[in-house]
Structure formats: structure tokens, C-alpha cells
DRENDO-1510 file (C-alpha; in Angstrom, 1 decimal, always signed):
<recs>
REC; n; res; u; v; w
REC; 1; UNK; -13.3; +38.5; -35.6 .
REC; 2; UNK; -16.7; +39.2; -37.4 .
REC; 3; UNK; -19.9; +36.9; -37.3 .
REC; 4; UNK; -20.4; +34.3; -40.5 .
REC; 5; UNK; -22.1; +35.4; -43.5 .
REC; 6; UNK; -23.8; +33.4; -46.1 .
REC; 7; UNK; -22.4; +31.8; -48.7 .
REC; 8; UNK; -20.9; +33.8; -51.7 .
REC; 9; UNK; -17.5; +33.9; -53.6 .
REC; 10; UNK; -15.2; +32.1; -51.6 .
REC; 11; UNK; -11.5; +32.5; -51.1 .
REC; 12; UNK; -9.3; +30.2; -49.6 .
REC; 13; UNK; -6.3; +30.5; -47.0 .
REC; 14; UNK; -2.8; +28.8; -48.0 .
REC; 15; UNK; -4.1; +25.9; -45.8 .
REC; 16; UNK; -7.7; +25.1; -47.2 .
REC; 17; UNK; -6.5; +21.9; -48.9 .
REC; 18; UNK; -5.3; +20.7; -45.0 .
REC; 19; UNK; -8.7; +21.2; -43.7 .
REC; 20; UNK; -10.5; +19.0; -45.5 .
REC; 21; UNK; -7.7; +16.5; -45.6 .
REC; 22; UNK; -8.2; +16.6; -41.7 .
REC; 23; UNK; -12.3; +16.5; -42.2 .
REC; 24; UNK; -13.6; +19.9; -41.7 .
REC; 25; UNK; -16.9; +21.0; -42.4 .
REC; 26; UNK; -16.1; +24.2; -44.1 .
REC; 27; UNK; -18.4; +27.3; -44.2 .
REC; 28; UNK; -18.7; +30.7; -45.4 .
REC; 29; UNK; -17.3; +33.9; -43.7 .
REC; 30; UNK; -17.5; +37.0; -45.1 .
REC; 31; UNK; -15.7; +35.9; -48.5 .
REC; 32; UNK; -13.5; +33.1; -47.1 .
REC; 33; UNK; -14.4; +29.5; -47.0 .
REC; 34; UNK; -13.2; +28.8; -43.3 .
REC; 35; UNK; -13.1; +25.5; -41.3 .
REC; 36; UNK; -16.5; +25.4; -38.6 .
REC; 37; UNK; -15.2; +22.5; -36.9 .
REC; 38; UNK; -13.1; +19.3; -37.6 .
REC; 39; UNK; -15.0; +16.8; -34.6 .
REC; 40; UNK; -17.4; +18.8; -33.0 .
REC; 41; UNK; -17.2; +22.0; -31.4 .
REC; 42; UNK; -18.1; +21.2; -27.9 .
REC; 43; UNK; -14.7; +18.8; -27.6 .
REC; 44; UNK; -12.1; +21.5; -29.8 .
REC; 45; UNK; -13.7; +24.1; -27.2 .
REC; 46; UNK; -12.6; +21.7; -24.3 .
REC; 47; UNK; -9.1; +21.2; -26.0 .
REC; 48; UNK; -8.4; +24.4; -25.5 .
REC; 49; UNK; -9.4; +24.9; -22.5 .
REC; 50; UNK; -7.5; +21.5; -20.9 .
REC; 51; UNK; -4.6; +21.3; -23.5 .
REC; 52; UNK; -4.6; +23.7; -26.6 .
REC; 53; UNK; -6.4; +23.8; -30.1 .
REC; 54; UNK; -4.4; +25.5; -33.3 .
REC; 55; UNK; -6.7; +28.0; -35.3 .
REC; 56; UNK; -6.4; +29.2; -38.9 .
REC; 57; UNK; -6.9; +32.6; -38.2 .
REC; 58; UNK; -4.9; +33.9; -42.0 .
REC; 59; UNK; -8.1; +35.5; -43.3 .
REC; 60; UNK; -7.5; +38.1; -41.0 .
REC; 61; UNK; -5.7; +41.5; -42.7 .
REC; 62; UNK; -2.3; +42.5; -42.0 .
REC; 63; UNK; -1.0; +45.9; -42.7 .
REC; 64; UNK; +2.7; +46.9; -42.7 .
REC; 65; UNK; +3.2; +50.7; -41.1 .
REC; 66; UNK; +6.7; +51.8; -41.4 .
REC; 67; UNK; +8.7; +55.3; -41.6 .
REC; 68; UNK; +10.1; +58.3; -39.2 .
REC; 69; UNK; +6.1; +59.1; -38.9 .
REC; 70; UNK; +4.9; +55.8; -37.9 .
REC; 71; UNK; +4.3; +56.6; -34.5 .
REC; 72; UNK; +2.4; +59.9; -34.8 .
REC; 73; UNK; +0.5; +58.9; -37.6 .
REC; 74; UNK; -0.8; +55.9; -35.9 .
REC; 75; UNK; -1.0; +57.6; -32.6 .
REC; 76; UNK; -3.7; +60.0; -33.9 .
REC; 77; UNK; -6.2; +56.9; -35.6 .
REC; 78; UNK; -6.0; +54.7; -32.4 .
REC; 79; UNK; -7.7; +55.4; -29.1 .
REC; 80; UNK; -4.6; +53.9; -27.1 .
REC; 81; UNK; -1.1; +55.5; -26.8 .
REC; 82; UNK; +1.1; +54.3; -29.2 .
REC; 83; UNK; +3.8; +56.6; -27.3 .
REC; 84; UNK; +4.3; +53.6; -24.4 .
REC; 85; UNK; +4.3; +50.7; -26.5 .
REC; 86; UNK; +7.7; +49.5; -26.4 .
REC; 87; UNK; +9.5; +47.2; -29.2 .
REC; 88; UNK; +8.4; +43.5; -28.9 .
REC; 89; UNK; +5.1; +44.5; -27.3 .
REC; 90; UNK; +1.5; +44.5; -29.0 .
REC; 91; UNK; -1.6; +46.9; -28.0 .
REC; 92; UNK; -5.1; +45.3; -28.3 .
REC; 93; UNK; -7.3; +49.0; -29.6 .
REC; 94; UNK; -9.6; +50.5; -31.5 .
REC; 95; UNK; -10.1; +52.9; -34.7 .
REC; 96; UNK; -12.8; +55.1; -34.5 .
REC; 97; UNK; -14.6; +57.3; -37.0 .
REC; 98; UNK; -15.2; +61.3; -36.0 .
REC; 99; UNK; -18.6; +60.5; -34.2 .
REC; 100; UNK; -16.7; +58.0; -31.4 .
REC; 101; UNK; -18.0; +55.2; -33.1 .
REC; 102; UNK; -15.6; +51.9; -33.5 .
REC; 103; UNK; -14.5; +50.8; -37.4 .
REC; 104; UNK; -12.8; +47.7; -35.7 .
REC; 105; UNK; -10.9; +46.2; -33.3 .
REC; 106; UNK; -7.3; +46.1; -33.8 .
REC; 107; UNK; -4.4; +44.9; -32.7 .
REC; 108; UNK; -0.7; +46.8; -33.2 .
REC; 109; UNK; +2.8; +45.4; -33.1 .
REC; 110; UNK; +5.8; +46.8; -32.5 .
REC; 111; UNK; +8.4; +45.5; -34.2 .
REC; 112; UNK; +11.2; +48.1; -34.8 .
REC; 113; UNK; +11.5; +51.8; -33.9 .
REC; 114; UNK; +9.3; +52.8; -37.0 .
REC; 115; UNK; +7.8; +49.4; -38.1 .
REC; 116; UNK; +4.6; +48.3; -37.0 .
REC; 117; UNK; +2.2; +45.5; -37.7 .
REC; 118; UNK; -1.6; +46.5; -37.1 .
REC; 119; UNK; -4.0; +43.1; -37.6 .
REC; 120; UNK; -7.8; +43.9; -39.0 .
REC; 121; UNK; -10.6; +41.9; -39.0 .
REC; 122; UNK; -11.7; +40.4; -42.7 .
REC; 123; UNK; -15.3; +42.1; -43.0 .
REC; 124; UNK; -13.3; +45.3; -42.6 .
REC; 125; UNK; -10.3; +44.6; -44.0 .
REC; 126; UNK; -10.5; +46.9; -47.3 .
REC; 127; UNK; -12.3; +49.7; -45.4 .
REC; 128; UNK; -9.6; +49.4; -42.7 .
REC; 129; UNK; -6.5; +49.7; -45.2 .
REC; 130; UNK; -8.3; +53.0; -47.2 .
REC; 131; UNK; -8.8; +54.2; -43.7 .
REC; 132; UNK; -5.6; +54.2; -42.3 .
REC; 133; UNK; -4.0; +54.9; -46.6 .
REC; 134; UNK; -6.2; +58.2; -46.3 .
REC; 135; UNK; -4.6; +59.1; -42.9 .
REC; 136; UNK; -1.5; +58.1; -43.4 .
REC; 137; UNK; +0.4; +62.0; -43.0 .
REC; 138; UNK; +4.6; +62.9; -43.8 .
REC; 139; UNK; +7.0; +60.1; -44.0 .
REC; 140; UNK; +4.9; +56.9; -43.4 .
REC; 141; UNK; +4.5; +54.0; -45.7 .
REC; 142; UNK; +1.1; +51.5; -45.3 .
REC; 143; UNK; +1.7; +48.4; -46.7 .
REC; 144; UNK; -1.1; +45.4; -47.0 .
REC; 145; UNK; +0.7; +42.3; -46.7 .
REC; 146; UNK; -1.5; +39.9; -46.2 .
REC; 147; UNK; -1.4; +38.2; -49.7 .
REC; 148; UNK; +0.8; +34.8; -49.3 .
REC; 149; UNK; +1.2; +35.0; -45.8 .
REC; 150; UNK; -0.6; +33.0; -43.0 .
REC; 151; UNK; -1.7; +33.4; -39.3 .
REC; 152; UNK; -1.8; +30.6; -36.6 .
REC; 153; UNK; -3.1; +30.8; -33.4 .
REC; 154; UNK; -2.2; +28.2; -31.0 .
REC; 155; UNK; -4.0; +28.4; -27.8 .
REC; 156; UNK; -4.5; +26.6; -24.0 .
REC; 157; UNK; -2.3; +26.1; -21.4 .
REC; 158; UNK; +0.1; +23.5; -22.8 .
REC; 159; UNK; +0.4; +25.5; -26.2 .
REC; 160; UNK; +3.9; +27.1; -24.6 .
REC; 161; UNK; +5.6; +23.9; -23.9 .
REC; 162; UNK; +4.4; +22.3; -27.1 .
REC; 163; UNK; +5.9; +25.2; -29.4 .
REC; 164; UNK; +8.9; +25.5; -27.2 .
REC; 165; UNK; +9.7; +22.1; -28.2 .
REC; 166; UNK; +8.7; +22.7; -31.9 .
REC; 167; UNK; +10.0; +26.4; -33.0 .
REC; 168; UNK; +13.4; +27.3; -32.7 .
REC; 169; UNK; +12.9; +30.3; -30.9 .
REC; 170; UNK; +11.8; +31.8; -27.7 .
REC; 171; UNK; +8.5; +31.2; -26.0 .
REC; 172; UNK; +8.3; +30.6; -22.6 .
REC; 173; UNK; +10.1; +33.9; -22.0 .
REC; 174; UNK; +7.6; +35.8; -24.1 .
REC; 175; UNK; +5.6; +38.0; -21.6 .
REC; 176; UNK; +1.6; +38.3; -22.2 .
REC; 177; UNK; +1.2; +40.7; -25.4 .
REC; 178; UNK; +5.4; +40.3; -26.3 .
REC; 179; UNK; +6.0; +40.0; -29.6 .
REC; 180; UNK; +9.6; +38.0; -31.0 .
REC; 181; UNK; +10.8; +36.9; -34.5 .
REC; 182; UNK; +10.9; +33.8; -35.6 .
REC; 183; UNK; +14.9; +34.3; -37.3 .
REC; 184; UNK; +14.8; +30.1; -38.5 .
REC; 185; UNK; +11.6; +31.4; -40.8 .
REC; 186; UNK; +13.1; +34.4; -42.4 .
REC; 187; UNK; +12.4; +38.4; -41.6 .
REC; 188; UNK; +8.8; +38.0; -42.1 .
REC; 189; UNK; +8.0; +35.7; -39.4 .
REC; 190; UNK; +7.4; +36.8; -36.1 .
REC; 191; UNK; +5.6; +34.9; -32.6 .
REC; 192; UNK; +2.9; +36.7; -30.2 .
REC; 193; UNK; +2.0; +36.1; -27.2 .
REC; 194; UNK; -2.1; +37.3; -27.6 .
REC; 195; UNK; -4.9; +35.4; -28.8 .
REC; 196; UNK; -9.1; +35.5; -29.0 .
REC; 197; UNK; -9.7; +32.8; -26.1 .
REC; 198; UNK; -9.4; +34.4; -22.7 .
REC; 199; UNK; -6.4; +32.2; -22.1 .
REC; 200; UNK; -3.1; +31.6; -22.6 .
REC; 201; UNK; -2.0; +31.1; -26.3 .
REC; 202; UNK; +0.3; +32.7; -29.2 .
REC; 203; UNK; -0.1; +33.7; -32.5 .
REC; 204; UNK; +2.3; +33.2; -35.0 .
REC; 205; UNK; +2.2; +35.2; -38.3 .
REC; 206; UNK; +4.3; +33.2; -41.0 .
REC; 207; UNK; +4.7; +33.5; -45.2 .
REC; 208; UNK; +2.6; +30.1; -46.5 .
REC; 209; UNK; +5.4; +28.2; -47.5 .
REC; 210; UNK; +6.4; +28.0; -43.2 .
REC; 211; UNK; +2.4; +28.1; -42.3 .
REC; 212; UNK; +1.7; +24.1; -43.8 .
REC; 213; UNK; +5.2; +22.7; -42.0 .
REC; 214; UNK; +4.1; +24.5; -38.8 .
REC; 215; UNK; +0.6; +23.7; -38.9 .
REC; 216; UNK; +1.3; +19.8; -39.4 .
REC; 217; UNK; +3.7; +20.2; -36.6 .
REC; 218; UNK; +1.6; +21.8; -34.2 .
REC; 219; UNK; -1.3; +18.8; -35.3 .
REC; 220; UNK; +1.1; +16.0; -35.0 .
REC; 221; UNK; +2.1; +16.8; -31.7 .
REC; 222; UNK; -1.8; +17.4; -30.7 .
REC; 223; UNK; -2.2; +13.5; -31.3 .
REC; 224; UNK; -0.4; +12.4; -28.4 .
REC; 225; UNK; -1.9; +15.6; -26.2 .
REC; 226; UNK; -5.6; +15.8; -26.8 .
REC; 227; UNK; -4.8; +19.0; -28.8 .
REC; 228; UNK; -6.9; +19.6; -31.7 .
REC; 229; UNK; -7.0; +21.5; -34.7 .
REC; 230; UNK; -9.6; +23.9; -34.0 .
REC; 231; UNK; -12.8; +25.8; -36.2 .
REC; 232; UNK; -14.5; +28.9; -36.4 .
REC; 233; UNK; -17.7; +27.3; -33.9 .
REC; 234; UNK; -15.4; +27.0; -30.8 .
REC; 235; UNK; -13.4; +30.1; -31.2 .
REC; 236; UNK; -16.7; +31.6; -31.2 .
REC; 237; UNK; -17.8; +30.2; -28.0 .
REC; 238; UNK; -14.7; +30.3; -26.5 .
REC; 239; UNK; -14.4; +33.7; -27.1 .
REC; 240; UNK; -18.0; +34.4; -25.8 .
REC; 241; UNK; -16.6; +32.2; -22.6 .
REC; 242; UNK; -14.1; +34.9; -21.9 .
REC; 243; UNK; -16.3; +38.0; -22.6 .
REC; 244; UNK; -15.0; +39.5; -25.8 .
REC; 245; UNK; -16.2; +41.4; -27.9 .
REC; 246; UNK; -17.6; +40.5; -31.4 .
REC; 247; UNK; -16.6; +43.2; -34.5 .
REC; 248; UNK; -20.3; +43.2; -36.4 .
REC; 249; UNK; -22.3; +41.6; -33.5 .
REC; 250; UNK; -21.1; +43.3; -30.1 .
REC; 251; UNK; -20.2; +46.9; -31.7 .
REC; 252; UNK; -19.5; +48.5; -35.0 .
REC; 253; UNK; -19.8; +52.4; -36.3 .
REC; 254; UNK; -23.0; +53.4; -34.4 .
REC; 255; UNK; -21.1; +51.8; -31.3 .
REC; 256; UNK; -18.5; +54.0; -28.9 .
REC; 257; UNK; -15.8; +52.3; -26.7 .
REC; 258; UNK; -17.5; +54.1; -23.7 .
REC; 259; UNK; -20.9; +51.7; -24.6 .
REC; 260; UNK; -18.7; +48.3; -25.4 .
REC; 261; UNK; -16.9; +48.7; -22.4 .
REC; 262; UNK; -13.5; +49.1; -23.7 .
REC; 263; UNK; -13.0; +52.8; -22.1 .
REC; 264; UNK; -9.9; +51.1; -20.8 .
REC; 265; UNK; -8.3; +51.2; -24.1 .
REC; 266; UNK; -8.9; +55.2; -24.7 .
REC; 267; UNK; -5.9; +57.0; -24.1 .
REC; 268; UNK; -7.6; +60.9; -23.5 .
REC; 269; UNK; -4.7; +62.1; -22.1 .
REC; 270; UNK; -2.7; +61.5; -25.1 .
REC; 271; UNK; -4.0; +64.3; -27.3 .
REC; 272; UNK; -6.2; +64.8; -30.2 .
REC; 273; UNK; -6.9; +61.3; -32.1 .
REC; 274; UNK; -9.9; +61.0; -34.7 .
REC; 275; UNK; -13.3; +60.3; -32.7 .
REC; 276; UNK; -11.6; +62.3; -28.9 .
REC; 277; UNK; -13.9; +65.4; -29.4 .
REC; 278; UNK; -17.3; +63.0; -29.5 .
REC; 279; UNK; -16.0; +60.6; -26.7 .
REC; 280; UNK; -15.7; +63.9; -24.8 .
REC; 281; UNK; -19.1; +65.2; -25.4 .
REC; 282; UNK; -20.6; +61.5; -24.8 .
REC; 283; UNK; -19.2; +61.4; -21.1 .
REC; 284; UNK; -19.9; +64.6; -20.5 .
REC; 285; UNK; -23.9; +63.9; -21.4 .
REC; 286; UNK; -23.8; +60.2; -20.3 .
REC; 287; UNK; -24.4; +57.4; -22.4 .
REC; 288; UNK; -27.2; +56.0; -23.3 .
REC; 289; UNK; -26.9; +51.6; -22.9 .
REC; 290; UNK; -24.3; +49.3; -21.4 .
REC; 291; UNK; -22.5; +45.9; -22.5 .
REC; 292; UNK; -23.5; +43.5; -20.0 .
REC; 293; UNK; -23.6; +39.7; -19.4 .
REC; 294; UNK; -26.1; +37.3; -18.7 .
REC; 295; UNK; -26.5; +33.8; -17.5 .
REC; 296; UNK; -29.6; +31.9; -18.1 .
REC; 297; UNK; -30.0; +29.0; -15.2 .
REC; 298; UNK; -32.5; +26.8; -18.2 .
REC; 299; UNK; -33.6; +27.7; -21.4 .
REC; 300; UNK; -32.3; +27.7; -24.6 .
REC; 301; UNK; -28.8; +29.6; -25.6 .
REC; 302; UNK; -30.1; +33.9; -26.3 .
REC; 303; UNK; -29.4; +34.6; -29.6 .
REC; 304; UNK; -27.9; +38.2; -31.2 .
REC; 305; UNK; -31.4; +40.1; -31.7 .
REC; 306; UNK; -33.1; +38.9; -29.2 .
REC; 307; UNK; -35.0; +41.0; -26.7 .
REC; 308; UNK; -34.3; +41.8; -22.8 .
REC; 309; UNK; -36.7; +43.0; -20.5 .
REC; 310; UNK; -37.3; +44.0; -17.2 .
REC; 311; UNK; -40.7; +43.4; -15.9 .
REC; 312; UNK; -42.8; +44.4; -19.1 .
REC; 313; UNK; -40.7; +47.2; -20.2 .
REC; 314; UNK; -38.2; +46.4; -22.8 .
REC; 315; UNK; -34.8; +47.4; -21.6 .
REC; 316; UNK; -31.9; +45.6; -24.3 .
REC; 317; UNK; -30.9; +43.5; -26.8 .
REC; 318; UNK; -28.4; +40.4; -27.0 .
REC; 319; UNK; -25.5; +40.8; -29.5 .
REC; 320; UNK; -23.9; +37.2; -28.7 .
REC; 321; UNK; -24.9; +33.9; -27.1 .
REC; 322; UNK; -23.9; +30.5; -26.7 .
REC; 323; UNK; -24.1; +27.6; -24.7 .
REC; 324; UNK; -20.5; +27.5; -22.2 .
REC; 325; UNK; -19.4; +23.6; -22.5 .
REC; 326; UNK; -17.4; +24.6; -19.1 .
REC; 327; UNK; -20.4; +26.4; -16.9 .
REC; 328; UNK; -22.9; +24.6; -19.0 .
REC; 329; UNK; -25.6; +27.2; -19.1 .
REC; 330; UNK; -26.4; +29.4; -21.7 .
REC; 331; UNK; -24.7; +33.3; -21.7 .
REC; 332; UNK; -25.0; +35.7; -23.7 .
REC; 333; UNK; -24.1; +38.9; -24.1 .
REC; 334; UNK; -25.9; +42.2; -24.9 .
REC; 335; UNK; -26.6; +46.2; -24.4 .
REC; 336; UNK; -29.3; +47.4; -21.6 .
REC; 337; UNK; -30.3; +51.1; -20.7 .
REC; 338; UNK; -28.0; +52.1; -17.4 .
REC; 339; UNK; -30.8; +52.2; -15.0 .
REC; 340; UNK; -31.4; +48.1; -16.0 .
REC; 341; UNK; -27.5; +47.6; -15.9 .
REC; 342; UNK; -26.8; +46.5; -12.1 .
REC; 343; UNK; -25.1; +43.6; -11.2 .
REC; 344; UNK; -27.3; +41.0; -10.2 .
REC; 345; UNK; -30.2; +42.1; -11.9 .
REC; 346; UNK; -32.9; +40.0; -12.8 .
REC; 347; UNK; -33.6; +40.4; -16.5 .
REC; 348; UNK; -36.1; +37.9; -19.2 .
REC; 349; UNK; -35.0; +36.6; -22.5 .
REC; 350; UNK; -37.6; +36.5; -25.4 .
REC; 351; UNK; -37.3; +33.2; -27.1 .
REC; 352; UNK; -40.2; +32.7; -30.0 .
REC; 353; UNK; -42.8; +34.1; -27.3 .
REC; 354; UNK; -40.9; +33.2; -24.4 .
REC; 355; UNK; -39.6; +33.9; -21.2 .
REC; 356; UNK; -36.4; +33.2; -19.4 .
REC; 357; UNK; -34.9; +34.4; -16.6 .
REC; 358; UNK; -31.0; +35.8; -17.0 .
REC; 359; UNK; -28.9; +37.7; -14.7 .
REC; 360; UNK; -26.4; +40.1; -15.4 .
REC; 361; UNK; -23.5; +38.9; -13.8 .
REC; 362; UNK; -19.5; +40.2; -14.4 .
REC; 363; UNK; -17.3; +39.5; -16.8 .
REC; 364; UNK; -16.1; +37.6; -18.2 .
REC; 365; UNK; -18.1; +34.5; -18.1 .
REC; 366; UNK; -14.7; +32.3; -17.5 .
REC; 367; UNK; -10.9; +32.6; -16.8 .
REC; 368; UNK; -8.2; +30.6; -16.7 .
REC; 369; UNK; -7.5; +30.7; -12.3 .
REC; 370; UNK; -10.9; +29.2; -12.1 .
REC; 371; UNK; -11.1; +25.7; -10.1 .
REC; 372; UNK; -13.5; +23.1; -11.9 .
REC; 373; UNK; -15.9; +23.9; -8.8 .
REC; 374; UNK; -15.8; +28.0; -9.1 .
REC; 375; UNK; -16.5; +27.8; -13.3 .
REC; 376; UNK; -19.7; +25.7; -12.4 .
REC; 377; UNK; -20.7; +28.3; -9.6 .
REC; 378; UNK; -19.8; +31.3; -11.8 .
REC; 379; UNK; -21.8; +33.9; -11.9 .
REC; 380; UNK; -23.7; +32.9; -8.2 .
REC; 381; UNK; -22.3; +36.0; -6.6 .
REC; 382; UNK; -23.4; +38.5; -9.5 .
REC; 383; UNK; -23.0; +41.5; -7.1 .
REC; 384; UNK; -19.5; +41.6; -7.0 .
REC; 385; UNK; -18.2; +45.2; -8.3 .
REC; 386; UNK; -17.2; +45.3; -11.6 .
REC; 387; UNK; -12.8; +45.5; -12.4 .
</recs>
């Protein structure tokens, strides 16, 4: 996901006209005209969290890699290794350029021996698909097929049971990451077990003439529920809730996976893959800030821009902020130079001339084993080692 964008030519998903049957205030992101919210997006957040929200999610890209050279060609773009991912199972990584840093965030399916799926984020969408077209090597095939085809996201803890009893097709089963087709929707439809929340959810990825049946399903059983069809405002600050990463706002091309955090993903063993030689010489040198999080006990929410310091010396910036409906406090997240980077450190936020007070604390911010009592106390005990 990437961060709105003014207004400008707008395109519309297959379910635009149910949006503003349902009352959403629309807005503009990056070339789509996208549901912000439907009531407000402090109660969709809370929907998701107590019962589950369904997202429109179909501006996102969706590229079809297929052929005998599937594997190696997308083994040598992605930082993970493609070699372990079994059929049925996804991989959330990242494409990089020669200097280490990210292009996007990605996430691959496996649906066959030699098919994959690999999901891009809309700003980088067209730059994505040339990039993977101009590496594609030997007997591969890259396919864009996100004209005419939708993606749901239905997410919180009772989205399993509710599509159990509305698909015809396994759910509970599905593991974390699993990925199953949907055979009553034809060969194109497929169910995932991922999601941008933090929590439990799925992702279903459907031609539009199954996306408006499912989505009025999915809405009509919300009614009885408390689930809520959900906009772009609370799968922002949800997402900032559980510590991810913003493509645009929280990294992009100047940005290496050893900086954002996501050295986890970054498969070295594997072998060469675009952007390994730089990533070498990086931790080899050091580098030079770190993703952190920060709480703020009063003040207003830290916006992306804004300056962190410690003492008088300037030491960050925030990339994301928002105000957590669940801790209720403002977070935010941001980059700092490793010496200012401890847990527990006690940082200020520069709002128009002022101070506040933040400390870095672990993330994420929120997950789902959290008791009402611990998300209010979160963050309290910031010196806990990082995971």
C-alpha cells in the first residue's frame, strides 16, 4: 500500500458504484478514486479489530508468472527464497534495485509447480511489471492480469467463520500465508490467508463478475455482526497499529531492507539476486539510520516529515503517524541514527514549533494476544529486546 495522492484522473474498481451506494466518501489515490471511509474511521478500525471489516483492495496490481523458469527467474528479483515456498503458500518480500534499495513490497503465490501470482502496490504497479518483463530470462511468461479482476480483503477475528459459512470452499483449514482456490468461482479465483492489519484475515482475489456477489455477501452478513465495510483511513491506521511498513512513506529506492527492518525477509544464503552485492557491502560498513517506533503519552498524532530529536541535536524523521483508537495515544513511526535507536529512549516531536516527548518502544504497536488492559499499557516496558 502507498500513501494518497491528490486528486487527478481517476479510475474506478469493478465495485465503485457499491461504494457510494453504501455512503462512502471517496478520495484520490494515486489514479484510483478509492473509498476513505463509509461511517468513520475510528468505528471500521474497531470492526476489525472486535469482529472484521471487508476492504476493496482491487487497485492493487497482479502479475501472472508462469513457465519451467518461473522459479529461478523470480528467485534472482526477490530478496526471499522462492526455493522453500511450497504450493498453496505465499511469501511477503521485497524487489530491490542494484544499489539494495526496495522498488516495493511484494507478495508471491504459489499456485502450481510453475505458476505464481506476485501482488504490487498501485503507485508502482507499471514500474513493477517493466521491472520484472525486463528480467524475465528462458522459458518464463509475465502476464498482468489485473484488468477485470478484483481483490477483497476480509479481515478480524470472526472473518474465518463468516466466510466459512459464505464460500464454498476451505477456510478454517487454511494455515497463516496458505493460499487455496476457490473451484465454485472458476480457475481464476483463489483464497489467502494474509492481509495488511496485523491480524487475522484473508484475501480473496476474484474476476468482477464474483467480486460484487461476494462483497454484498460478506456486507450483509456484517449487519448482524458489527462488521463493516471498511476504507482506505482505517486500513491506514490499522496497519500503523501493527507496525507495517508503508511503500512511498516508510521506504522506497533510496531505502535498504537492512534500514526498514525487513532483514528477515533477505535470503543471502540463497545466491546472487539483484541488489545482494550492496546489502553485503552495507553490513559490512554499517548502516547509517533505523526504523523505530514511537509513542507519544499527549500531543497531537506525529506526522510523515516531521522532525525527531534528542536533546537539541536532530537525530530522525517520522515516516507514518496516527492516532491508535485501541492504545489511544498517538504513534508513529520513523528512521533515527543508531546511536539514538535504543529501546526506551526518550526522543521529542516537532509539531509547528513544538515539543513532545515520544519513546521508542517495540514493535509493533498492537497484536492480536493482547488483553484490553496490556493494549492500553503498551509500550510501558519499552526496554524489552527487540524479536
Amino acid at each position: 500500500m502507498t500513501a494518497l495522492t491528490p486528486a487527478g484522473p481517476a479510475r474506478r474498481t469493478g465495485l465503485y458504484q457499491r461504494h457510494l451506494e453504501l455512503g462512502a466518501k471517496m478520495t484520490a489515490f494515486h489514479g484510483w478514486e478509492m473509498p476513505l471511509y463509509y461511517t468513520s474511521i475510528i468505528e471500521e478500525h474497531r470492526a476489525v479489530r472486535e469482529v472484521f471489516g471487508i476492504f476493496d483492495v482491487s487497485h492493487m496490481g497482479q502479475v501472472l508468472v508462469t513457465g519451467p523458469e518461473a522459479l529461478p527467474t523470480l528467485n534472482r528479483l526477490v530478496v526471499s527464497d522462492l526455493g522453500h515456498l511450497g504450493e498453496g503458500r505465499a511469501c511477503y518480500t521485497l524487489l530491490l534495485n542494484e544499489h539494495g534499495g526496495i522498488l516495493d513490497d511484494v507478495i508471491v503465490f504459489r499456485l502450481g509447480p510453475e505458476d505464481f501470482l506476485v501482488i504490487v502496490n498501485c503507485a508502482t504497479h507499471e514500474a513493477d511489471v517493466a521491472w520484472l518483463q525486463a528480467h524475465q530470462q528462458g522459458r518464463v511468461t509475465m502476464t498482468d492480469i489485473s484488468e477485470g479482476r478484483a481483490i477483497l480483503a476480509v479481515q478480524g477475528p470472526k472473518a474465518c467463520r463468516t466466510l466459512e459459512q459464505l464460500l464454498d470452499t476451505r477456510v478454517t483449514t487454511l494455515g497463516r500465508f496458505g493460499v487455496a482456490p476457490i473451484r465454485t468461482m472458476g480457475p481464476d479465483a483463489c483464497l489467502a490467508r494474509t492481509g495488511y492489519t496485523g491480524g487475522d484475515g484473508f484475501e480473496l482475489f476474484l474476476p468482477n463478475t464474483h467480486a460484487v456477489r461476494v462483497w454484498n455477501l460478506v456486507v450483509n452478513a456484517g449487519q448482524g455482526l458489527g462488521g463493516l465495510p471498511v476504507g482506505l483511513g482505517a486500513r491506514d491506521t490499522l496497519r500503523v497499529e501493527a507496525g507495517l511498513r508503508l511503500y512511498g512513506a516508510d521506504m522506497d529506492a533510496q531505502t535498504t531492507p537492512w534500514e526498514a527492518g525487513l532483514g528477515w525477509t533477505v535470503a543471502m544464503q540463497k545466491g546472487e539476486f539483484i541488489g545482494r552485492e550492496a546489502l553485503v557491502r552495507q553490513r559490512e560498513v554499517g548502516i547509517p539510520r533505523v526504523f523505530i517506533g514511537i509513542q507519544l503519552a499527549s500531543g497531537p498524532v506525529p506526522r510523515q516529515g516531521m522532525e525527531l530529536r534528542l536533546g537539541d541535536r536532530r537525530v530522525g524523521t517520522v515516516t507514518s503517524g496516527t492516532y491508535s483508537p485501541l492504545l489511544q495515544q498517538p504513534i508513529g513511526m520513523g528512521y533515527v541514527e543508531p546511536t539514538a535507536a535504543k529501546l526506551g529512549t526518550r526522543l521529542t516531536v516537532t509539531v509547528r514549533s513544538q515539543r513532545y516527548e515520544a519513546t521508542i518502544v517495540k514493535l509493533p504497536f498492537w497484536t492480536p494476544r493482547m488483553t484490553p488492559a496490556a493494549r492500553l499499557t503498551a509500550g510501558a516496558s519499552p526496554l524489552e529486546s527487540r524479536t
